[in-house]
PADO-852916 format. One line per 2 residues: number of its first residue (from 1); their letters; for each residue x, y, z of C-alpha. Coordinates in Angstrom, 2 decimals. Example, Ala and Ser with C-alpha at 12.3 -4.5 7.8 and 13.67 -1.06 7.14 Angstrom:
REM residues 2
1) as) 12.30,-4.50,7.80; 13.67,-1.06,7.14 .
//
This chain:
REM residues 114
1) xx) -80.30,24.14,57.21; -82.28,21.34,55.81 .
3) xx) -83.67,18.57,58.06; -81.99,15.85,56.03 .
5) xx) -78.74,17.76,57.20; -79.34,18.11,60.68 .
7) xx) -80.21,13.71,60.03; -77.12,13.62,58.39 .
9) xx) -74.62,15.41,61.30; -76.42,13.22,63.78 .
11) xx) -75.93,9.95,61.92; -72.18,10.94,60.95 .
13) xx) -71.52,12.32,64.59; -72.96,8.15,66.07 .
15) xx) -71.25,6.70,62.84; -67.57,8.13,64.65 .
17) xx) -68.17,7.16,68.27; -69.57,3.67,66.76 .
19) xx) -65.87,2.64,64.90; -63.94,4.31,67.76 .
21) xx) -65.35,2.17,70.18; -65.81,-1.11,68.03 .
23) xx) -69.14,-1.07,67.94; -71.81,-1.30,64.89 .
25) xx) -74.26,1.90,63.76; -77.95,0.85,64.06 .
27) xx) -80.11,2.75,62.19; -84.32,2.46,62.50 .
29) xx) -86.53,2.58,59.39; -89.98,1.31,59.23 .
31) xx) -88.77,-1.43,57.23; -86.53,-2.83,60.18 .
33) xx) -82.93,-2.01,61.89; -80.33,-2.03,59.24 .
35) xx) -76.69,-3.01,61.75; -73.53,-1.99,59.81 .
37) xx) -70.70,0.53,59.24; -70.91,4.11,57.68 .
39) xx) -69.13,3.86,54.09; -65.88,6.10,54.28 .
41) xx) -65.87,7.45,50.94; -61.74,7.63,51.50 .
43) xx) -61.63,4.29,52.23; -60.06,1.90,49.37 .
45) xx) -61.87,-1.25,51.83; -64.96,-1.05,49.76 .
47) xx) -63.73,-0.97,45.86; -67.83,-2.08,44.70 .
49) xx) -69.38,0.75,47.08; -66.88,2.91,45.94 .
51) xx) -67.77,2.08,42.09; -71.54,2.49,42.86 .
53) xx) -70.77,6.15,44.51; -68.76,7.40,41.40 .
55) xx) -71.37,6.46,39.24; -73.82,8.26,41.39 .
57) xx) -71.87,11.22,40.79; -71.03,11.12,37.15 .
59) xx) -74.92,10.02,35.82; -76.51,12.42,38.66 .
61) xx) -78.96,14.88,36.91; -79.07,16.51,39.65 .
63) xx) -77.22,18.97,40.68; -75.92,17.91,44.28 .
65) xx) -76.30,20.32,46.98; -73.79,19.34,50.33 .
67) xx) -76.04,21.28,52.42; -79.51,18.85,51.54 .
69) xx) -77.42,15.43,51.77; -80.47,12.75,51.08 .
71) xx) -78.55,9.15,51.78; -76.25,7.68,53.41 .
73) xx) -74.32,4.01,52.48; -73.62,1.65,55.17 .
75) xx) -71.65,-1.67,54.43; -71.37,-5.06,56.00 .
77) xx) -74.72,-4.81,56.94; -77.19,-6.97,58.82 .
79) xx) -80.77,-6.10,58.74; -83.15,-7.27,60.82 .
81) xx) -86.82,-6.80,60.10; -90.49,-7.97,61.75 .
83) xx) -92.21,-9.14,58.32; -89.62,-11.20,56.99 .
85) xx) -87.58,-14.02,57.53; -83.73,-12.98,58.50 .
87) xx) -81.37,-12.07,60.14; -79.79,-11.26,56.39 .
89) xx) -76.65,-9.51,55.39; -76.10,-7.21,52.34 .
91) xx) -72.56,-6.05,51.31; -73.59,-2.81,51.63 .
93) xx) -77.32,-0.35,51.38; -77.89,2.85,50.42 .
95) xx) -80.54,4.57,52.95; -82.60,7.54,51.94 .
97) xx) -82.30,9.54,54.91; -86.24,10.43,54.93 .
99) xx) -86.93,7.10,55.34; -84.92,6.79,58.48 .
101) xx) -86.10,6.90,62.37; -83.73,6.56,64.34 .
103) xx) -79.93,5.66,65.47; -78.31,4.22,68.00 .
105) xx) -74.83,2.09,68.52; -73.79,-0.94,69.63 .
107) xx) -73.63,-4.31,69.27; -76.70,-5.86,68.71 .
109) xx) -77.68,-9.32,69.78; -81.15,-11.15,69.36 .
111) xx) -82.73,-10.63,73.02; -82.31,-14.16,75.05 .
113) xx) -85.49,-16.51,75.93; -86.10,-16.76,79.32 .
//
């Protein structure tokens, strides 16, 4: 079993517990926290993400292997990062899951001045 698939399972397994109890996935790269939803490929909410994926698929030249996944799409995303300026939302990102440090859930808030 390849790391990327042991990433994978652990990102799917906090992307479920994150939409059954309303909150948002947070995932760490170096480049910041990226705040959104996993893409659900069955999912007709998403019609460009949806486009992007099938063309993935039918230009690969690759051949794909389900056991070495290597991204992962989140949409309605909010990414928050140190060396620019932002808060700034994307419709949806595709992450390449060596690039990516950590997860968490919930619903993330700028911390509060005191």
């Amino acid at each position: 079993m390849s790391n990327n698939f042991k990433k994978y399972d652990i990102l799917l397994a906090h992307a479920i517990i994150a939409k059954n109890t309303g909150h948002k996935l947070i995932v760490q790269t170096a480049a910041g926290r990226y705040i959104g939803e996993a893409y659900n490929p069955d999912s007709s909410d998403y019609p460009d993400v949806s486009a992007v994926a099938q063309n993935i698929k039918e230009l690969r030249v690759s051949e794909y292997d389900p056991k070495n996944p290597t991204a992962i799409f989140l949409v309605d995303v909010e990414v928050h990062t140190d060396s620019i300026g932002g808060p700034f939302k994307m419709p949806y990102v595709c992450l390449f899951l060596d690039q990516i440090l950590g997860v968490s859930i919930g619903k993330f808030e700028d911390p509060t001045e005191e």
